[in-house]
Each structure stands twice: as C-alpha cells, then as structure tokens.
N, C-alpha and C positions, 0 to 999 in steps of 0.2 A: 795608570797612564803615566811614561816618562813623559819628565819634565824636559824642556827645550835645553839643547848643550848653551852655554854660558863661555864667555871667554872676556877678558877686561884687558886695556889698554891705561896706563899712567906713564901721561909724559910730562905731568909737574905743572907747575903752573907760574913759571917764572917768565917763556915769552908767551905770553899774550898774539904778539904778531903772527909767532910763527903759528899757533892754534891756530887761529882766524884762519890763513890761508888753507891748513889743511881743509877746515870746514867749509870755505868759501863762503859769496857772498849768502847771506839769508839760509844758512846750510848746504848748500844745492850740492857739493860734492857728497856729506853725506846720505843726504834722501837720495843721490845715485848710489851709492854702494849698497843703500837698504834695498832700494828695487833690482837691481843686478843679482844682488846674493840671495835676496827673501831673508835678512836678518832684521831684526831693530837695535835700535844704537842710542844709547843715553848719552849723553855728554853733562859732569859736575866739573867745571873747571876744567884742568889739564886731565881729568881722570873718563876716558871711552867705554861704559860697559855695551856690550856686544850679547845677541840674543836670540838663538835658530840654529838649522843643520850649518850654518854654513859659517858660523861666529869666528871659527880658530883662521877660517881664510881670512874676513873681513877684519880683522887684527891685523894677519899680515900684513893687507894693506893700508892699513893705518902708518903702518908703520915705516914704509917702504914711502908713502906719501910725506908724511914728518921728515925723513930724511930729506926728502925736494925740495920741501919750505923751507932750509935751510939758507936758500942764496936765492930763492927765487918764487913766483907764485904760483898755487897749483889750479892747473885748469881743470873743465869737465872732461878732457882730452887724454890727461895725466890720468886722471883715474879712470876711465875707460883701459888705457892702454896695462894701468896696476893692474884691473882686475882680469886683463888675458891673459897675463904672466902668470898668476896663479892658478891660471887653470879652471878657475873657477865662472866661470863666465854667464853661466846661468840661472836662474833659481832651481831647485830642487826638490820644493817643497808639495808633499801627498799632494795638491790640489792643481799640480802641475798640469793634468791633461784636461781642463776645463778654463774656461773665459770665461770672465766676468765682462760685461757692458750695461750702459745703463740700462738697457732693457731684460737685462736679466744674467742668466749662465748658459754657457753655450758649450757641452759636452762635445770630446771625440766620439764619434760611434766607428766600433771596430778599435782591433789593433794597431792597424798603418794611420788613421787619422788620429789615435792616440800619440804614435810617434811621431808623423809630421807636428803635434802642437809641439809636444818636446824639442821637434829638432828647433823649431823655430827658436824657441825663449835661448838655447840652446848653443847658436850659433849664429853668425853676421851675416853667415850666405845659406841662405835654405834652397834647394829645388823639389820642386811636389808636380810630378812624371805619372801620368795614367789621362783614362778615360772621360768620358763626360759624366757628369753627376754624382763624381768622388769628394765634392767638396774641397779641394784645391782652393781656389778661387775665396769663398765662405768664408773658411778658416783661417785664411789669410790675414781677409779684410777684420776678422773678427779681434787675430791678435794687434794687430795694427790699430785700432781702437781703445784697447787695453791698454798699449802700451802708451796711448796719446793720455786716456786717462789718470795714471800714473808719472806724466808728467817726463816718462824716461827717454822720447822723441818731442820735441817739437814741432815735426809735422807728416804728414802723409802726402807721398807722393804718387801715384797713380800713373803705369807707362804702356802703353800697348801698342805694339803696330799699327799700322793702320792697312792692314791688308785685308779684300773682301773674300766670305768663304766662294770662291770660284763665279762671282758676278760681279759687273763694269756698274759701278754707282755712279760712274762720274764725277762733276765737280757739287759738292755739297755746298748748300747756302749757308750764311751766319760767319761770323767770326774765328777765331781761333776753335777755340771755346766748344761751338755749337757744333764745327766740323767734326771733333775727337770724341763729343759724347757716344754718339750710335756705338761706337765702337768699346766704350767702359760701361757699359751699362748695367752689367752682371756685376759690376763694383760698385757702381751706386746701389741698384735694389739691394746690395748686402748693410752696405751703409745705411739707408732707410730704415733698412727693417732696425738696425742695432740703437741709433744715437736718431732717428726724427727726421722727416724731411727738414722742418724749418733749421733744426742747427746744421743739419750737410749745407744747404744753403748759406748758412752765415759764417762757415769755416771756411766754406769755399771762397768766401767775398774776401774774406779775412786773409787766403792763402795759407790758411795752416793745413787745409787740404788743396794739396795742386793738380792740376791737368798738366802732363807733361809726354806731347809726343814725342818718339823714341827718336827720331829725325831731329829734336830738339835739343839733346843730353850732353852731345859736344863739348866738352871743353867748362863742363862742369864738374863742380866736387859737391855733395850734398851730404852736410856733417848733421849729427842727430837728425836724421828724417828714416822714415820706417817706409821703404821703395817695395812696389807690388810689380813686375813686372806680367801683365797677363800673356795668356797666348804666343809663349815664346817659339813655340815650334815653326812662328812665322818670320824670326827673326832673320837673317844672315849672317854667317860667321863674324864679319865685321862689323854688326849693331850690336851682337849679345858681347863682343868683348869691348868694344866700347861700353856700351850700358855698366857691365859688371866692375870696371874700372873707374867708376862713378863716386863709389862706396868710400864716403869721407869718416870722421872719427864719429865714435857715438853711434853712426848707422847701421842698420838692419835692412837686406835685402830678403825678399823670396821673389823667388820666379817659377810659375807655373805654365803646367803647357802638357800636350800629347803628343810626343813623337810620333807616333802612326799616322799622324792626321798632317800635314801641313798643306798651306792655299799659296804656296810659293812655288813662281813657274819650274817647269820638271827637272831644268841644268842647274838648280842652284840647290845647296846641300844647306840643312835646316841649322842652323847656327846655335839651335838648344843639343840637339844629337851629337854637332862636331864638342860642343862645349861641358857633356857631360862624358866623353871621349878623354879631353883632353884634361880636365879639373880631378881626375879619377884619381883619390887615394891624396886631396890637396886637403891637410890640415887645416879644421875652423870653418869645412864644407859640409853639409848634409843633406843627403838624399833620402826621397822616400815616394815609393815608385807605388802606386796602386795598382788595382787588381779589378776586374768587372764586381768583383766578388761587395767592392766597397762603395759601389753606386748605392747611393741615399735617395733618389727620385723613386719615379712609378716604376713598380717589381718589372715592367715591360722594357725599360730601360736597359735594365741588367741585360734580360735576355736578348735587347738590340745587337750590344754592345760586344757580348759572348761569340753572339750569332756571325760578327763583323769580325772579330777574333779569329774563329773557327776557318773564315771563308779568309785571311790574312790580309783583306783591308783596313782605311782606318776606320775609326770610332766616333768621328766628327765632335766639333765643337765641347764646349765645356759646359 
C-alpha cells in the first residue's frame, strides 16, 4: 500500500503575528484548506507539514497566504479565493463518490450520480438536469449535510419556487414559514431521514438551516452557505439569474430541476433551460444531466418515465 504524498512548509519562527494570521482564529483557515483539499496539516511552530493527494497544492497555498499576512489579515475569503487559483478546489480523495452523515453513508448509484457527487465537492455551481427519481434532490441535501458537518458552510439554505404543478392552491394559512413548506418537502424528508427530525427542528430555530423563498433572494449575498435551489425548471429567466448571482465567498450552490417538465404558464421560457443555454462552457460550472436509465424508485417508475420519453412529453415532478 503507498503511503499518502507528504509535502512541508518552513517559514521560521520569527513573526509569530504573521503565523497566527495565516492560521486564523482557533485554526479555522487551516481546518479549511484541510476540508477543501482532503489534506491534513501539522503545525510545529513556524514549520507546516502537509499530508494527502493534494499536499504539494495545499503548500502552495500556504504560501501564497504567508505572503498576505504580510501587511494584512487573512480571511476565510483569502483562502477560499487561494484555493481556486490553484486549481485545486476540490477533494479528491477514493472516498469521493460517497457521503458520510450522521446516519450513516450514502453511495452514488450509477455512473451520473457518481459524477454529480464529484461535481458538486468539485465546484461552487453544480446543475443536476433529468427525471423524477434520479436523486437529484437526495444527493444534494445529502452533500449539504456533510459539508455542514465538516464545519466548511455555516449554513443551509433551502430555495424553491413556489409554483403549483398545474393546480390554484390559493392563498395558504400560517406564516412565512408554514406557507413555503408544502413546497420543500422533498428537502425535509431527505433531511430527516440524514440528521433526525428533532435537530432539523433545532437548526431550523437556530437558522443555520433557512427557508428562503426564491421572491425573497433580492439583494442578498450568502457567503459560506451551501444553497439547494429545488425545481428550477419553474424558475424565469429573471429569478434563476438573480438567484445564481447570490453566490457570496466560501458558498456552494446546486440547482436541480427537469427541463421537460415545467408548471410555468406556456409564454414564459424556463429560466433553468435559458440558463443552461447561456452558462455553457463557463469555467467553475458543472453539469450532469440524467437519464430514465438513473431513476432509483420503483422499476415502474423507470418505465413511466421512458414511456413519457418515448411519447416527447415531460416526466413530471422530482
């Protein structure tokens, strides 16, 4: 069995100051560069050793940082922004296509959901494009979890239309709150199932998981939050570039949805369609499109979905 690549960092131990800032408060710059790259990192004084596929990056940016703390302090922002210079933006380690959450591990099944997990860790904008019961959605919330466990977002954001599939609900009773849920529910039951009802519950009170209707997003920036856009095929040109304009330092979007499928009256053009039109071939984007072939529900499913395929309608719902 090789041993993990090794790479070390000595920059002395004369400031003191300037250390500290590289490392930030209580470490937090480095336990990000460890979760960013899937390295681990010693610190003996001024002297970094470095430990994983990805050590020789995680030097550089040591070092690229050091140089910052020269006149000034370094943020979570700074090293976010080091570790997209280098290219290296992702973890990359075997274990890559599996989530860990408290309740356990949660495999891709298939090829495509093995590369949507990829793209996500992967990149700041993921889109995941198919049918109902490809786990889109799932796998979302599943990395979203992870990455709250690992401490590398601060919070979950949760964003859906609020469009109904082709029925007048009306006006709905309750709050904020109580109005937006019908509509994320498929993001709670994933929730539940992963981390408990009582902690979804107490994150939610807590707001480190938010309800955030898409009519709400305006003229915000949301820096380290890990944002789920659901059911984008319902969005409008104007809500998805809005939304995606959102994306502050540190954050992680995905946005899923079915082009074939949208509950948007017939003059208005699906603003997930025009948006993956227009984003096509934009560095730091990744797409990963499903297939009937990837539906994980009941085998009947598949064959719905095929069957609606075949006839060139949509596929419905998620």
């Amino acid at each position: 069995m090789n041993a993990a690549p090794e790479s070390s960092v000595d920059f002395g131990a004369e400031d003191n100051a300037r250390l500290a800032a590289v490392c930030g408060p209580l470490d937090e710059n480095l336990h990000q560069l460890e979760n960013r790259l899937g390295i681990e990192i010693r610190r003996r004084s001024g002297r970094f050793s470095l430990r994983g596929a990805n050590a020789a990056a995680g030097a550089a940016v040591l070092r690229q940082l050091y140089e910052r703390a020269a006149g000034q302090p370094v943020t979570p922002e700074d090293v976010h922004l080091a570790i997209q210079e280098s290219g290296m933006g992702a973890r990359h380690a075997a274990e890559e296509h599996a989530v860990e959450t408290l309740r356990g591990l949660i495999r891709g099944r298939g090829a495509n959901q093995q590369q949507y997990l990829a793209a996500i860790r992967a990149h700041d904008l993921t889109f995941g494009i198919g049918p109902a019961g490809t786990g889109k959605t799932y796998l979302a919330v599943a990395c979203a979890v992870e990455a709250m466990q690992r401490e590398s977002v601060r919070r979950l954001v949760l964003v859906r239309p609020a469009v109904e599939a082709g029925e007048r609900l009306g006006f709905l009773p309750g709050d904020l709150s109580q109005k937006v849920d019908p509509y994320l529910r498929p993001m709670y039951d994933a929730l539940y199932e992963m981390i408990g009802f009582d902690r979804v519950a107490r994150l939610i009170e807590r707001n480190v998981i938010e309800i955030a209707p898409l009519a709400f997003m305006r003229g915000r920036t949301l820096n380290e939050a890990f944002i789920i856009l659901d059911e984008a095929q319902n969005t409008t040109v104007e809500q998805i570039k809005m939304f995606l304009t959102r994306i502050g330092f540190g954050s992680r979007a995905v946005v899923t949805g079915d082009v074939t499928q949208t509950d948007l009256p017939a003059h208005r053009q699906s603003g997930l369609r025009h948006a993956l039109e227009v984003l096509d071939g934009v560095p730091g984007i990744a797409v990963t499109r499903f297939t009937a072939k990837d539906v994980v529900r009941h085998p009947l499913v598949q064959r719905i979905v095929e069957a609606y395929e075949r006839e060139g309608g949509g596929s419905g719902g998620t």
